[in-house]
Backbone as ProteinMPNN parsed JSONL, in Angstrom:
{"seq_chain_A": "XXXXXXXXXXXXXXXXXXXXXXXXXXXXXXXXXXXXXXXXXXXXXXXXXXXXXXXXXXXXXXXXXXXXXXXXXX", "coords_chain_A": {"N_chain_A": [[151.002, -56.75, 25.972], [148.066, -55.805, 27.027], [146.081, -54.495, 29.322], [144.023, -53.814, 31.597], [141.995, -51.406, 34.052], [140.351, -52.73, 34.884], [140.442, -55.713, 34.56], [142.637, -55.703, 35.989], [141.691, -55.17, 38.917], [140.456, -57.591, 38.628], [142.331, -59.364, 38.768], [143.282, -58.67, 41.75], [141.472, -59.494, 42.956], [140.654, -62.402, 42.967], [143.165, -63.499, 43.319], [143.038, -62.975, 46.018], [140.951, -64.281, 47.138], [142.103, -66.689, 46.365], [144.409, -67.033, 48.038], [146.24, -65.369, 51.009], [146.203, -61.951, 51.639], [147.108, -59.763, 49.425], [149.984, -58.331, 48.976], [151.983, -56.768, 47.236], [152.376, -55.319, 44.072], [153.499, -56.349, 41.216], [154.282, -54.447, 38.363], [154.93, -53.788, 34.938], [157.089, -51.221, 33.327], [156.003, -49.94, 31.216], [153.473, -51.212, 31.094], [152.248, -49.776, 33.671], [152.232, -46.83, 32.602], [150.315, -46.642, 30.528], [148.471, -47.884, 31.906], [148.345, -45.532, 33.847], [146.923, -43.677, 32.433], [144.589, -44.407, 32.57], [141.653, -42.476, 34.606], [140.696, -44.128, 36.586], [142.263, -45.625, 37.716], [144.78, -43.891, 38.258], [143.548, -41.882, 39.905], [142.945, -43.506, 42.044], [145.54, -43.789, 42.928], [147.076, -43.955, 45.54], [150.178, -41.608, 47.635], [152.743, -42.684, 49.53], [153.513, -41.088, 52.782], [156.113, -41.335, 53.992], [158.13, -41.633, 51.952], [157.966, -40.782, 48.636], [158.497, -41.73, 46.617], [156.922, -44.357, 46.564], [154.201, -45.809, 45.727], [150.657, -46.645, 46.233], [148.47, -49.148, 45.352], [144.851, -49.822, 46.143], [145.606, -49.841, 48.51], [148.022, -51.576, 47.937], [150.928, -52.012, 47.758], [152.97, -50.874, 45.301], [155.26, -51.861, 43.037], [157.471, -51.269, 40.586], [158.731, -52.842, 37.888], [161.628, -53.51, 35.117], [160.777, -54.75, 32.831], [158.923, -54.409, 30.145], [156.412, -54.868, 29.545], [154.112, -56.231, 32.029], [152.574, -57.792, 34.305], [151.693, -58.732, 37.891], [150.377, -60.243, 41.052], [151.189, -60.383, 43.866]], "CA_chain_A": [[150.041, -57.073, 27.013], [146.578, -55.126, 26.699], [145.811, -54.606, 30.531], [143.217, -52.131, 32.06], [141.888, -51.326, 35.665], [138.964, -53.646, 35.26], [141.657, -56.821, 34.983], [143.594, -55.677, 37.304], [140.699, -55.201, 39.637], [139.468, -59.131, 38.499], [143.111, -60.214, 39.249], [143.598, -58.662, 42.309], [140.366, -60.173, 43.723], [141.09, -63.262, 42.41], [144.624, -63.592, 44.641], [142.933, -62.736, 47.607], [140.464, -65.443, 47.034], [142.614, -68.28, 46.32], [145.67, -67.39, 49.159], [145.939, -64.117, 51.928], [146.015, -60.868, 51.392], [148.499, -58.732, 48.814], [151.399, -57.395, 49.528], [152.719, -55.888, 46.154], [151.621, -55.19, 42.699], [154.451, -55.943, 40.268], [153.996, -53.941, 37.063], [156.175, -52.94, 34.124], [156.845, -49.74, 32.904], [154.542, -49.482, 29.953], [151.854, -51.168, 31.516], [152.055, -48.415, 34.1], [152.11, -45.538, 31.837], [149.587, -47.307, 30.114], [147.466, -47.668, 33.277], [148.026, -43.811, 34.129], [146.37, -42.763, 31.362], [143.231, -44.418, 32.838], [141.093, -41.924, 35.373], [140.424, -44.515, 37.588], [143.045, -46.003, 38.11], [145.273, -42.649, 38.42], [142.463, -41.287, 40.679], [142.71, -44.733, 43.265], [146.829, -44.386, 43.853], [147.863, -43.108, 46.984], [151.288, -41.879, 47.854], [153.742, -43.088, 50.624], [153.824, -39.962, 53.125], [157.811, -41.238, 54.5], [158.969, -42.19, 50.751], [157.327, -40.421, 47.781], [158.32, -42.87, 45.147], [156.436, -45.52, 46.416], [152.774, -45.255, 45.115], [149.643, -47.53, 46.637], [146.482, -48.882, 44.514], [144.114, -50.379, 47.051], [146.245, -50.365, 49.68], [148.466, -52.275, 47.931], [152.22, -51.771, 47.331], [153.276, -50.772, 43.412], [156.983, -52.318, 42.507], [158.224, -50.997, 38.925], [160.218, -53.525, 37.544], [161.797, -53.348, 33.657], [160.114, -55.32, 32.08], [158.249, -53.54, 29.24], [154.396, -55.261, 30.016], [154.037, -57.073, 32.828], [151.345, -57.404, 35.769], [151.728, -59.76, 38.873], [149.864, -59.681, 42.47], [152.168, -61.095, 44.851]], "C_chain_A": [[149.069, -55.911, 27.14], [145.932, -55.569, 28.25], [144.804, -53.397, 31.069], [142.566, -52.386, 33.699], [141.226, -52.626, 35.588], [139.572, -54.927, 35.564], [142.191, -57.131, 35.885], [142.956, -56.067, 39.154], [140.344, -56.703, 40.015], [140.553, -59.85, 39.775], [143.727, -59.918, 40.502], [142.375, -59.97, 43.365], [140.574, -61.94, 43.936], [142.027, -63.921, 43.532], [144.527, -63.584, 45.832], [141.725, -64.13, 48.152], [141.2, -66.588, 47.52], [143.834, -68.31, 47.569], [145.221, -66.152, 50.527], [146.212, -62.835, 50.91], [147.186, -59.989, 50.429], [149.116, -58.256, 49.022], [152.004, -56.268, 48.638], [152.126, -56.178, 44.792], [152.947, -55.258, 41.854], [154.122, -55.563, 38.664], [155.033, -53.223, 36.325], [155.757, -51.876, 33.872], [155.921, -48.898, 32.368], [153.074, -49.958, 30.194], [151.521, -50.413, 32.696], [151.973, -47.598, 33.622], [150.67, -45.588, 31.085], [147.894, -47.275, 30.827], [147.295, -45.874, 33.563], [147.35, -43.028, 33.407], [144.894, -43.047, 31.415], [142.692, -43.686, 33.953], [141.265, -42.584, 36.778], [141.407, -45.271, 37.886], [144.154, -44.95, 38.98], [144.587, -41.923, 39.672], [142.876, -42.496, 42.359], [143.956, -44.589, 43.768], [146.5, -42.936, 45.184], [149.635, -42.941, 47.212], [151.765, -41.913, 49.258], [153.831, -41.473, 51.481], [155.2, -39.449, 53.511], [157.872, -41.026, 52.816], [157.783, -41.86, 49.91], [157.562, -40.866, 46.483], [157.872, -43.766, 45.146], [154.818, -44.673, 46.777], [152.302, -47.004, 46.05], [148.876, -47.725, 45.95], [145.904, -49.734, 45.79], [144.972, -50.553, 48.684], [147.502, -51.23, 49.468], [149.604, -51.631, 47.462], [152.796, -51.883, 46.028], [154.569, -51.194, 43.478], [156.722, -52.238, 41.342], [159.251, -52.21, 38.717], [159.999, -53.02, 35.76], [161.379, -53.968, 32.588], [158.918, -54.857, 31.564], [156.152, -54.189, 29.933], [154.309, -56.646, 31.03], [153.159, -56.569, 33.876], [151.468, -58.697, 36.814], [151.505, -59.061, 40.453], [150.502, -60.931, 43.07], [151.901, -60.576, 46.725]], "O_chain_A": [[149.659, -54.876, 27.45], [145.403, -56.663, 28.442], [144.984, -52.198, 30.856], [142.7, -53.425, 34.345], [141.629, -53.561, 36.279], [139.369, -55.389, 36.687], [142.343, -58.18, 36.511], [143.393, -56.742, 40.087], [140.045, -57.106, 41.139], [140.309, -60.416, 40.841], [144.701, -60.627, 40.752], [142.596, -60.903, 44.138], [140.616, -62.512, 45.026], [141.66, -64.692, 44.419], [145.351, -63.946, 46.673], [141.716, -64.726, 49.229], [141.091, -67.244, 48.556], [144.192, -69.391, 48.035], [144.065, -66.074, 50.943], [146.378, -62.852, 49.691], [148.192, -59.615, 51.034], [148.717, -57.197, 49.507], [152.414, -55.179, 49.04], [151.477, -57.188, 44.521], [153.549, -54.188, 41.766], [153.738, -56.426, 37.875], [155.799, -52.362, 36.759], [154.618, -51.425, 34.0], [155.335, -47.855, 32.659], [151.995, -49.505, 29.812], [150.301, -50.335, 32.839], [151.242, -46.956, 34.376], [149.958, -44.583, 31.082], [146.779, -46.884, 30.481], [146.267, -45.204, 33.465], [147.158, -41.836, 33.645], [144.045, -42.436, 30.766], [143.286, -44.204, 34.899], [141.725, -42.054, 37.79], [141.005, -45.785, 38.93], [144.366, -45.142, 40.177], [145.37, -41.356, 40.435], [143.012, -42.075, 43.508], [144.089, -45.026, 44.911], [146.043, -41.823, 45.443], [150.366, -43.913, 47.02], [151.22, -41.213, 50.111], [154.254, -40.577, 50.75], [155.637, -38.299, 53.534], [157.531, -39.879, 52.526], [156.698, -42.383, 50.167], [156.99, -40.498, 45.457], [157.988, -44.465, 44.139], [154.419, -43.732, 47.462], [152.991, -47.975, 46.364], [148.237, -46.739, 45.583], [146.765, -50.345, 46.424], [144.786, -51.31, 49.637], [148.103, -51.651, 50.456], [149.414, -50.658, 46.733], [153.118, -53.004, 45.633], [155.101, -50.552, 44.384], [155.856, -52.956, 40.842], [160.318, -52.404, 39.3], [159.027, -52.508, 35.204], [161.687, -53.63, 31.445], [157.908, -54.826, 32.267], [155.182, -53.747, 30.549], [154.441, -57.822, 30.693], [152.989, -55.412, 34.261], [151.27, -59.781, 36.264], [151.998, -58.054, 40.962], [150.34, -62.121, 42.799], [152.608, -61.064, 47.607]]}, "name": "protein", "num_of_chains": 1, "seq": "XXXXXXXXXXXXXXXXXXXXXXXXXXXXXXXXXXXXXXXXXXXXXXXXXXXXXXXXXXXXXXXXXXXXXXXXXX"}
């Protein structure tokens, strides 16, 4: 799966369109690492100030799951 901010960007927009508002970003591993290696993306997270393993992009809540390439706005 060949994913980059700009996508991500389309398909968050996208989600907020067609239902309410996002809650969580589910993304696999490698398409996080993947992602980190882009500026702007890397540049946009925010971290959690209670809990410093949970990361934000837009405001929106990152969940890691194991699954090698995967992207879903939930």
């Amino acid at each position: 799966m060949e994913i980059s901010v700009k996508q991500i960007n389309k398909r968050i927009d996208e989600f907020q369109e067609s239902s309410k508002k996002a809650s969580t970003l589910e993304i696999g591993y490698k398409t996080y690492a993947k992602l980190m290696n882009e500026d702007k993306f890397a540049d946009a997270l925010k971290k959690d100030p209670n809990n410093t393993m949970v990361r934000y992009y837009k405001d929106i809540k990152i969940k890691l799951v194991t699954e090698k390439h995967h992207f879903e706005v939930k």
